[in-house]
N, C-alpha and C positions, 0 to 999 in steps of 0.2 A: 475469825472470818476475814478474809481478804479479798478485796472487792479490787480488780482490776479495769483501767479505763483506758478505753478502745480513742487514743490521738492522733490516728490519722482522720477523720472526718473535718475536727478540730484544727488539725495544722492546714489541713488543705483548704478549707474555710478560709482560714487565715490570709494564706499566701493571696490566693485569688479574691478575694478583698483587696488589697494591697494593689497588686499586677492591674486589675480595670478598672481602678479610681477613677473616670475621666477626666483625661489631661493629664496624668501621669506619665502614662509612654504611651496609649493614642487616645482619640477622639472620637467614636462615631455613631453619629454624623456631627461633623466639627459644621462652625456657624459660613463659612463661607465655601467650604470644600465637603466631600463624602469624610473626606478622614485627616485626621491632624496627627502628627505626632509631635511629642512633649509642650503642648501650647500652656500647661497648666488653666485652662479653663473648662467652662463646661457649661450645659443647658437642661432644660427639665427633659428634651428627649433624650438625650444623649443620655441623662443619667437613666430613663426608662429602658434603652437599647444594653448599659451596660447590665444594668441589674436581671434581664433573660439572660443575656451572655453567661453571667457570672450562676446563676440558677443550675444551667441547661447545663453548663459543664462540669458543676459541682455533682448534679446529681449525675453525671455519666460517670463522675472520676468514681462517686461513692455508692451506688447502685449498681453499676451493670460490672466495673473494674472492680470494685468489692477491695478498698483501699485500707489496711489494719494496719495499727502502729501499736503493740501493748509495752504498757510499761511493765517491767521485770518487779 
């Protein structure tokens, strides 16, 4: 029996993890402006504002785009 596992939810997880870390490569809402790019810091909302970002578009890429990566 060979059980195949479905890696595109997983890699695209991944990435977008990564891409809106806040303060990575932007911020928002950064501490003195709407938006920072590369400041490496971050706040309890900014980290609330990314983690819908990061939600909203995960479940777009993997629900409605229906994103499949299967290993051979």
């Amino acid at each position: 029996m060979s059980s195949s596992t479905d890696w595109g939810p997983i890699i695209v997880a991944v990435v977008l993890f990564i891409l809106l870390s806040p303060g990575l490569l932007f911020q928002l809402p950064a501490r003195t402006r709407v938006i920072e790019f590369g400041n490496m810091g971050t706040s309890g909302i900014s980290i609330l504002v990314h983690s819908i970002l990061f939600f909203c578009i995960l479940t777009i890429l993997i629900v409605a785009i229906g994103i499949h990566v299967h290993a051979a």
